[in-house]
C-alpha positions in Angstrom: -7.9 75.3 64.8 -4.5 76.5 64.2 -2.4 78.7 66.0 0.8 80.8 64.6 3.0 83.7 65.4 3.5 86.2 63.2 5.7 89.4 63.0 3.2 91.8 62.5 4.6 95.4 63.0 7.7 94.6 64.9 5.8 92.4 67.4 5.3 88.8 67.9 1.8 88.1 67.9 0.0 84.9 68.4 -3.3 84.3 66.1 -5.6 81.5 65.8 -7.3 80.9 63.0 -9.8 78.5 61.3 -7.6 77.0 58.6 -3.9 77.7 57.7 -4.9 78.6 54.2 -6.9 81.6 55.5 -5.4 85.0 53.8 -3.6 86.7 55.4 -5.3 89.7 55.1 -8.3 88.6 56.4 -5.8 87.6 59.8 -4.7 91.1 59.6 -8.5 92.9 59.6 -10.4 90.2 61.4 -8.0 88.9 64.0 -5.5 91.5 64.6 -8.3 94.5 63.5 -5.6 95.9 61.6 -7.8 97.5 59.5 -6.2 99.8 57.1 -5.0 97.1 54.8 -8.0 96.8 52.3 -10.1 94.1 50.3 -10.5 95.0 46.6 -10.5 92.8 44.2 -9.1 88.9 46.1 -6.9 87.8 43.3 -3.6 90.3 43.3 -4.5 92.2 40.7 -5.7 95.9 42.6 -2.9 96.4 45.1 -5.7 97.7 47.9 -4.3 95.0 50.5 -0.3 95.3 49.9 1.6 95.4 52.7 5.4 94.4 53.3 6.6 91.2 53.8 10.0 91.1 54.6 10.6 94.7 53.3 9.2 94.4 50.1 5.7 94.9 49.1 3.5 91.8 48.6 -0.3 91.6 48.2 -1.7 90.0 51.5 -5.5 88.6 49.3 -3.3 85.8 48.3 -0.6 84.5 51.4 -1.7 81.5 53.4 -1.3 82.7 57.2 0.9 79.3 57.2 3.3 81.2 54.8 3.5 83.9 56.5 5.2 82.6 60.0 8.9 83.6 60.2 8.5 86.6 57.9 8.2 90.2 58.6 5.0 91.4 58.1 4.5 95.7 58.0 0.9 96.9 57.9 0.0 100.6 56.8 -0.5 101.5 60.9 3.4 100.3 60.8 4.6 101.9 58.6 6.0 105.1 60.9 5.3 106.8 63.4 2.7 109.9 63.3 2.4 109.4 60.0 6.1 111.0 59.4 7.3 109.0 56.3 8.2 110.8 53.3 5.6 109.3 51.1 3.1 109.9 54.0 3.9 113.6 54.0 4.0 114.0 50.3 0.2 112.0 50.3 -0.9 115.0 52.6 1.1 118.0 51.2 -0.7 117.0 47.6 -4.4 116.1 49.1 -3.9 112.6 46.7 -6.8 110.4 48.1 -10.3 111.2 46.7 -12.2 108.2 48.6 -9.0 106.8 50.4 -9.7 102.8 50.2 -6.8 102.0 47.5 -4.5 104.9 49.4 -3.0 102.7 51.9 -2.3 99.8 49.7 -1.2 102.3 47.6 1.3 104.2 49.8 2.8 100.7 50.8 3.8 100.2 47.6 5.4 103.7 47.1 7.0 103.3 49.9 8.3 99.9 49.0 10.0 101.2 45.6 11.7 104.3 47.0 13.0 101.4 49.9 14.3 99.8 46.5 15.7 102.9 45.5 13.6 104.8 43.3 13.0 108.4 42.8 10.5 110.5 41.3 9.0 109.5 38.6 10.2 106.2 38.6 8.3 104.9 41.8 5.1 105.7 39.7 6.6 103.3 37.0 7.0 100.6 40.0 3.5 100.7 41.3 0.8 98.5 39.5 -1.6 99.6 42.3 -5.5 100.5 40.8 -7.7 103.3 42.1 -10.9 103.5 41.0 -11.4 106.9 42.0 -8.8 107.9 39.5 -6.0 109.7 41.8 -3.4 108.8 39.4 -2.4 112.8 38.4 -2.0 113.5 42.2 -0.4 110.4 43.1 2.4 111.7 40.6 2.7 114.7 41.7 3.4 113.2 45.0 5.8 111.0 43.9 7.8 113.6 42.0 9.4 115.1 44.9 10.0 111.9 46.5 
């Protein structure tokens, strides 16, 4: 079976796995049990599993654990500390998630286009992220202040 590092959340961490195409969001859940990176949909279209690769945010259904080694990885749980970034705050200050299982694929990729520079209303225009529930309305009114 193969073995890699990976830069997952700042730290080296070795993982074995049972073929080097496995996701690498199932590495993440199953052999990390980083957990709050979500399966939706497996082919990049819902945004539930995005998390950062190299500071910029990537859907994690559909990189090869191989492709992965020698990148930065950032999961929701490494995101910041106690929950303190802005986008964080702004999620809690405006109650956005209804169920919660899109909000942290969702946040990553908020927080990924105001790391690109966007504002406001334009980091709703950068986030192709679905939600089922329908959380759109409160996710822009998070964003607006942002």
């Amino acid at each position: 079976m193969p073995s890699y590092t990976l830069n997952v959340n700042g730290r080296d961490q070795q993982v074995t796995v049972s073929s080097s195409g496995m996701p690498l969001l199932w590495v993440l859940r199953d052999v990390l049990g980083l957990t709050g990176t979500k399966y939706g949909c497996g082919i990049e279209i819902c945004g539930a599993c995005t998390v950062w690769v190299n500071g910029e945010p990537k859907k994690s259904c559909d990189i090869d654990v191989s492709s992965a080694v020698g990148k930065r990885i950032t999961t929701i749980e490494g995101l910041s500390a106690e929950r303190s970034h802005p986008a964080q705050k702004a999620w809690v200050l405006h109650q956005v998630p209804q169920c919660g299982y899109c909000q942290s694929g969702m946040l990553m990729s908020v927080a990924g286009a105001m790391n690109a520079g966007h504002h406001g209303a334009s980091i709703a225009s950068e986030v192709n992220n679905l939600c089922v529930c329908g959380t759109y309305q409160r996710i822009k009114t998070a964003v607006a202040g942002l």
